[in-house]
C-alpha positions as CSV (number, residue, x, y, z in Angstrom):
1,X,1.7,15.8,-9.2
2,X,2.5,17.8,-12.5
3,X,5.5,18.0,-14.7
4,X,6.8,20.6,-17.2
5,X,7.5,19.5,-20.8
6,X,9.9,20.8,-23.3
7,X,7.1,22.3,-24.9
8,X,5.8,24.2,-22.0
9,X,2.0,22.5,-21.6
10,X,1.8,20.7,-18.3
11,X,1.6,17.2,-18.1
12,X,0.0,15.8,-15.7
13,X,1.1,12.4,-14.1
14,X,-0.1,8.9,-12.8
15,X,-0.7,8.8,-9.2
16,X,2.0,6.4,-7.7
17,X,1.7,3.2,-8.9
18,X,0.2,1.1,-6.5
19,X,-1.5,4.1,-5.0
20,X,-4.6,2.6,-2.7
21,X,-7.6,4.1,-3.6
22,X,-9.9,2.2,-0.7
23,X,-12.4,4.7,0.1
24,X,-11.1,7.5,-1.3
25,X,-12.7,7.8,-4.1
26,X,-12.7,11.5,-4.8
27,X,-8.6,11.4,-5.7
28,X,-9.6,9.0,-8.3
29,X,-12.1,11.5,-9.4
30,X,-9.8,14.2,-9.8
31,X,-7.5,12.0,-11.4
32,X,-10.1,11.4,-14.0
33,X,-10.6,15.4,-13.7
34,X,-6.3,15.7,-14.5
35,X,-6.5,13.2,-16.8
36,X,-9.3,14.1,-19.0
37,X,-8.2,17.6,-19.6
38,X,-4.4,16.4,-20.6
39,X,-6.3,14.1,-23.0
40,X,-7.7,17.6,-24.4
41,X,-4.4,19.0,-24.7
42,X,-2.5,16.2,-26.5
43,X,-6.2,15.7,-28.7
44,X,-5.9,19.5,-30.1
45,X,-2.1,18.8,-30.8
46,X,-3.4,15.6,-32.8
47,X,-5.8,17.5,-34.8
48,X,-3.8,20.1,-35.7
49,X,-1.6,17.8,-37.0
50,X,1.5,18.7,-34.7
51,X,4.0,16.1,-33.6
52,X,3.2,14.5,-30.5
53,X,6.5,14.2,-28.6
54,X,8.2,10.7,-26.6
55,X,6.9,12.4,-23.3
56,X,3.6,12.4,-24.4
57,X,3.4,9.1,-25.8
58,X,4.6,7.4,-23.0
59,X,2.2,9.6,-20.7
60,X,-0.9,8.2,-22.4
61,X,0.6,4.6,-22.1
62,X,1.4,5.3,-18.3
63,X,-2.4,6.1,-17.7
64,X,-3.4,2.6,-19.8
65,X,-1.1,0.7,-17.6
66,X,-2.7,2.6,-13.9
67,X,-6.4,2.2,-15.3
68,X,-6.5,-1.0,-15.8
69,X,-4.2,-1.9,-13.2
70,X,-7.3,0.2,-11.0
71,X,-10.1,-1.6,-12.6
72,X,-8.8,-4.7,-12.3
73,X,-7.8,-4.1,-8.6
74,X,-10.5,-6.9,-7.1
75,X,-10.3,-5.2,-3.3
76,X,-10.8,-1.6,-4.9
77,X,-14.4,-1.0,-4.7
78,X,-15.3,1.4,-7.2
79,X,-18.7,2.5,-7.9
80,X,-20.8,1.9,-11.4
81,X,-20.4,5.8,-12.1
82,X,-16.8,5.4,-11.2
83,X,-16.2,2.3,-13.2
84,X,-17.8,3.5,-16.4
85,X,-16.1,7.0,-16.6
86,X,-12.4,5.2,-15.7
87,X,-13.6,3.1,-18.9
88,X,-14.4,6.2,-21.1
89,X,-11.2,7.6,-20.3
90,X,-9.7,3.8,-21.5
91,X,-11.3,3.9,-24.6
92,X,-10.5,8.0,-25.4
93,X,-6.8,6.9,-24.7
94,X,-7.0,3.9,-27.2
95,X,-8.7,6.2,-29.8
96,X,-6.1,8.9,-29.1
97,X,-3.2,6.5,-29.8
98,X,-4.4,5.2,-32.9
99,X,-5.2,9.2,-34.1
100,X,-1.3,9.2,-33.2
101,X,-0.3,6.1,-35.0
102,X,-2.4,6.9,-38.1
103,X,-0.3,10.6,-38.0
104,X,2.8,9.2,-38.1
105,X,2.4,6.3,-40.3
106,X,1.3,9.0,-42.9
């Protein structure tokens, strides 16, 4: 599912929350795929110092809140490969969010 902003990039959004992922593991791969490259957009917008809007904010805390809420889902079984690139995504978020906090506390 995809949503236009105000400022015209796409933005992509969280699955459902709650969305089962039992043995379907190539949604969650192109949810990673979705994910990663709306990371990319927001990222450039970071580093060339442009405002990132409410929208976007709340995006990036959206996916926190559905990968954790995945990787701590015990009766998911996702694979090592899986697990690992869910928590690369987690930790490019965090960093991303404090690249956005640093920008507008300056």
């Amino acid at each position: 599912m995809t949503t236009s902003c105000r400022d015209g990039y796409s933005q992509g959004c969280v699955l459902e929350p709650g969305a089962s992922f039992q043995g379907d593991n190539a949604r969650l791969q192109n949810y990673l795929l979705e994910s990663t490259q709306e990371l990319n957009v927001i990222s450039g917008r970071v580093n060339r110092e442009e405002p990132v809007d409410h929208e976007s904010r709340d995006w990036i805390l959206t996916q926190v809140n559905f990968i954790v809420d995945t990787m701590g889902n015990e009766g998911l079984e996702l694979g090592d490969e899986l697990r690992s690139d869910l928590l690369q995504l987690l930790l490019a978020f965090a960093n991303l969010n404090e690249q956005i906090r640093r920008q507008t506390a300056a």
